[in-house]
N, C-alpha and C positions, 0 to 999 in steps of 0.2 A: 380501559383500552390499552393494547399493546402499545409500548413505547420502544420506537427505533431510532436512533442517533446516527448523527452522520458526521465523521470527524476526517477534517482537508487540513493538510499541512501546508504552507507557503513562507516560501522568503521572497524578501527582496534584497538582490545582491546588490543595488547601486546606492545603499542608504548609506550617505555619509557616515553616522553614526554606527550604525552598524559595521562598518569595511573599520572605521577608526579602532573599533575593540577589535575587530579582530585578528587586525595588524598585532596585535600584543602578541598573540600564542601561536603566528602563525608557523614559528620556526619547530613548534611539535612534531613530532613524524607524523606525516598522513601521508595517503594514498594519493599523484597523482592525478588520479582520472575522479577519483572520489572526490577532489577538489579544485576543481576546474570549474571557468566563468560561467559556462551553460549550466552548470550545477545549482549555481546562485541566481540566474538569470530569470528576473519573471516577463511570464510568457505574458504577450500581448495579447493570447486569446483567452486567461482566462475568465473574460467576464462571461463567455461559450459557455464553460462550467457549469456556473450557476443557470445558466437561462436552460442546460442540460437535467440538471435537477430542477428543477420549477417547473415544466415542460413532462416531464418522464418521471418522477418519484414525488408526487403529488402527495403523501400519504408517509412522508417522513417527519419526526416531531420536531427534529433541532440542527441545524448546521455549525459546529463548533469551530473555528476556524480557529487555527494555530498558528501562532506568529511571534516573532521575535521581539513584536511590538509594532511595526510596520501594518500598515493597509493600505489599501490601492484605493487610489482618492476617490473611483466611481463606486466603491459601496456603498450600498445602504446600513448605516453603523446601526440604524433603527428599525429595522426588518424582525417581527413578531420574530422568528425561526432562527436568527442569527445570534449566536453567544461567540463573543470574542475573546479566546483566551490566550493568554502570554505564557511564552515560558516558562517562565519565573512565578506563574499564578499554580503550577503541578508539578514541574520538577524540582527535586531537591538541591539547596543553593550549592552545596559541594560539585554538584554537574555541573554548575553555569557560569560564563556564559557556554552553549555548547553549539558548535556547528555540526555535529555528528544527528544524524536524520536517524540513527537507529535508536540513539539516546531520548530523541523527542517521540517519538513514535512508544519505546516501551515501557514507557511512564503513564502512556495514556488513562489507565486503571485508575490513574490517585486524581483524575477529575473526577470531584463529590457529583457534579448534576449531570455528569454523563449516564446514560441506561447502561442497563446491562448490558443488550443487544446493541452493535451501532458494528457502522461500516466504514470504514478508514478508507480514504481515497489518497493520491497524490493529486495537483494542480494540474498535471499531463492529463489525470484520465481523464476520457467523457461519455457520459450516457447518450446513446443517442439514437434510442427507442424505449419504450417505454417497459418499464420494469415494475413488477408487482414484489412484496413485501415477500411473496415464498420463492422467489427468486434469491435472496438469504439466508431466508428463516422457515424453518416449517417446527413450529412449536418450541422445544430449547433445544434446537440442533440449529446448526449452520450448515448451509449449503456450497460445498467444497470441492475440489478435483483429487480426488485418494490416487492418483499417479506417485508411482516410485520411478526412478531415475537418476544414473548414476551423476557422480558429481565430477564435472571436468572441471580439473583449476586451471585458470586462464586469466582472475585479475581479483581485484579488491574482494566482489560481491562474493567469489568463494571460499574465501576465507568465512566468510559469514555462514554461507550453507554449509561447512564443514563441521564449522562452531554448535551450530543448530543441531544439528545432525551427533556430534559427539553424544548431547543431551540425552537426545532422544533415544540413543542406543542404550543409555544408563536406565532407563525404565521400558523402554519397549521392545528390545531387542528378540524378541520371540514372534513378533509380530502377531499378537495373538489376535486385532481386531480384524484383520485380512482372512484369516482362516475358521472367526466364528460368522462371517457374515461377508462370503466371495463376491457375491455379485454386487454389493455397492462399490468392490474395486476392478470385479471383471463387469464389465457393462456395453451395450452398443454404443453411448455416448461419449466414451473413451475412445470410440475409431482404433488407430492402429498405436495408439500406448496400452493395449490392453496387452498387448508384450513385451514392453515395462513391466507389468504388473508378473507376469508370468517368470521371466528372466528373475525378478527379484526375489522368487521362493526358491531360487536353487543356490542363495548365498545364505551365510548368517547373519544376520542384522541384517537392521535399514540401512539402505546405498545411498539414499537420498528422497529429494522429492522432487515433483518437476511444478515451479513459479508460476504464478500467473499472470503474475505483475498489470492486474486490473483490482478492482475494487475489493476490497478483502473482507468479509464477514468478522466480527471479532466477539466472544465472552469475556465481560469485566473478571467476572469469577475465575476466566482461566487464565489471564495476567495473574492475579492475586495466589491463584495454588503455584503454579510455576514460580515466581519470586518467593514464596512461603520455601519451598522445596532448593531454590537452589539460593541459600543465603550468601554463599559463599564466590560461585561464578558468578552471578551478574553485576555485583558490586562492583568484580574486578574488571569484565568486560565494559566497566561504562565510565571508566577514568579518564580517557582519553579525549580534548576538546573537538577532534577530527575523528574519522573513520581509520579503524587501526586493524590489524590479522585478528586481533581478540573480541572485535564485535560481536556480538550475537542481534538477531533481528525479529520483528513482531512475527515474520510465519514461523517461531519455536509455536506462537501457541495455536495456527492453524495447524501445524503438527501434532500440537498435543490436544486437541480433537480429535482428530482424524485418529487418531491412538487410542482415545478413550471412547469411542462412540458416539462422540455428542456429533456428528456430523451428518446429512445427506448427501448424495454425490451431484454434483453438476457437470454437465455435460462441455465436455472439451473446447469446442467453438461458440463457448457462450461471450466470450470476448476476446481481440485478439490484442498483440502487441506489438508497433511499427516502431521504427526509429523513423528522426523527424527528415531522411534525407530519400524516406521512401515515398517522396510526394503524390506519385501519382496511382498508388496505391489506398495510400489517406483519402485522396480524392472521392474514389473510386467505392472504398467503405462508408464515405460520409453520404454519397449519392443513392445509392440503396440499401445502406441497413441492415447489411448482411449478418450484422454480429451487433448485440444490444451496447456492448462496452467497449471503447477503444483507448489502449493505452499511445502518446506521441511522445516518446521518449527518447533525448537528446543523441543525436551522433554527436560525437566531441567535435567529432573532421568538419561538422556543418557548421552555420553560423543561423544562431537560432533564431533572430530577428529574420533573416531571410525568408527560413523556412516557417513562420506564423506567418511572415504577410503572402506567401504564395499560399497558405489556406484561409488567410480571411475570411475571401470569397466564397468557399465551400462551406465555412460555418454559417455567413449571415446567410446562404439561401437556408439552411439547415434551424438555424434560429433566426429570425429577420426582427424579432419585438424584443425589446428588453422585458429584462426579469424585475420582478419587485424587488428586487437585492440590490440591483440598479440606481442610482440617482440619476 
């Protein structure tokens, strides 16, 4: 039977222990806004999360939770589906300790019991209708958004898709998967980015890609060829204990699908992404179900305790039983 993995990243910012290390390094350079409280802050909603998958992805083998070492007391540490793993259990000890999320995230590959297939979420997203397995996967393809889009710099995260994007110009700059196979990038489900796609055959190289910042499909195998391929840059991109200009990020390898074929296209409004100070929008998506995946990602300007408890209410009508992940 197919096996599909599901791998959540989580901190918790208020762990003594944890804040004491990381006082050590924190005089590094990093990004502002990439290191800020909401950053670190765990959300009050997410035991929603899990009652989101348990509820809506019924048919996934493993929940791998990522942590610093921290867990949030209401889990179930002995839940059949639950593997808990530490930092310091996949990444390499030269990395750590590390607070850089792109460092924990592109290490993912060198967990031995992770599948091949697995879906990477953050603690923000939530499923919140119910999703079948080709909704990711349809055989050894990932199901993707093939959107080109130019890259505006404006803060930390584009130094990242620049990063990404330099990559990907060094192998793919012909664009050749665009032009042997149009219509999984020109498509009805692409709405009005299919002039993204169109604008970007009149430049050379890729200009970029456009985020989805919802649930991400991932191949073990295509961490492993991209670090195999680039010995040299990612070494150097992952020195750093913070978020730095030189990161690079897990969608290099939604990229480098979408470049080699291994991809199917999914359709634009299959998830959307709020900041958490669009409350009554949240509201509004969590009431009918307009869109399967919702990402609730932090406005800096807000105060994120605020904004979970004004959607509490919206999640327990939305989940009202707990999850077996639950204690």
């Amino acid at each position: 039977m197919e096996k599909i993995d599901i791998v959540v990243t989580w901190v918790d910012g208020t762990d003594p222990k944890w804040l004491k290390e990381k006082s050590k390094y924190v005089a590094e350079k990093s990004y502002s806004e990439a290191d800020s409280k909401n950053r670190y802050s765990p959300s009050d909603l997410f035991k929603y999360w899990f009652r989101g998958i348990e509820n809506n992805m019924p048919w996934i083998n493993k929940v791998f939770f990522i942590t610093y070492g921290h867990i949030p007391g209401w889990l179930n540490k002995n839940h059949p589906k639950l593997k808990i793993v530490r930092h310091a259990d996949y990444i390499p000890n030269e990395y750590l300790p590390t607070y850089n999320s792109n460092i924990i995230e592109l290490h993912l590959h060198r967990i031995r019991e992770l599948s091949e297939k697995f879906i990477l979420f953050n603690d923000d997203v939530y499923v919140i209708a119910k999703l079948e397995k080709e909704d990711f996967f349809v055989g050894d393809r990932v199901r993707d958004l093939a959107i080109y889009k130019p890259i505006i710099p404006y803060g930390s995260f584009s130094h990242t898709q620049i990063n990404n994007t330099i990559i990907m110009n060094k192998y793919f700059s012909s664009k050749n998967e665009l032009k042997k196979n149009p219509l999984k990038f020109f498509r009805w489900g692409n709405g009005k980015h299919n002039i993204n796609n169109l604008v970007a055959l009149l430049y050379p190289g890729i200009i970029g890609y456009m985020a989805s910042h919802i649930a991400q499909p991932h191949l073990k195998s295509t961490f492993k060829k991209v670090f195999e391929l680039e010995k040299d840059i990612l070494p150097e991109a992952e020195k750093s204990r913070f978020r730095t200009e030189k990161d690079i990020s897990h969608y290099l390898m939604s990229h480098w699908n979408i470049e080699t074929g291994k991809f199917l296209p999914r359709d634009s409004n299959f998830g959307r992404f709020f900041l958490n100070s669009e409350l009554e929008d949240i509201k509004l998506a969590l009431k009918n179900k307009k869109y399967k995946i919702i990402c609730i990602n932090d406005d800096l300007e807000m105060d994120a305790r605020k904004s979970d408890k004004e959607l509490e209410e919206s999640f327990s009508k939305l989940f009202p039983n707990k999850s077996e992940f639950e204690l």
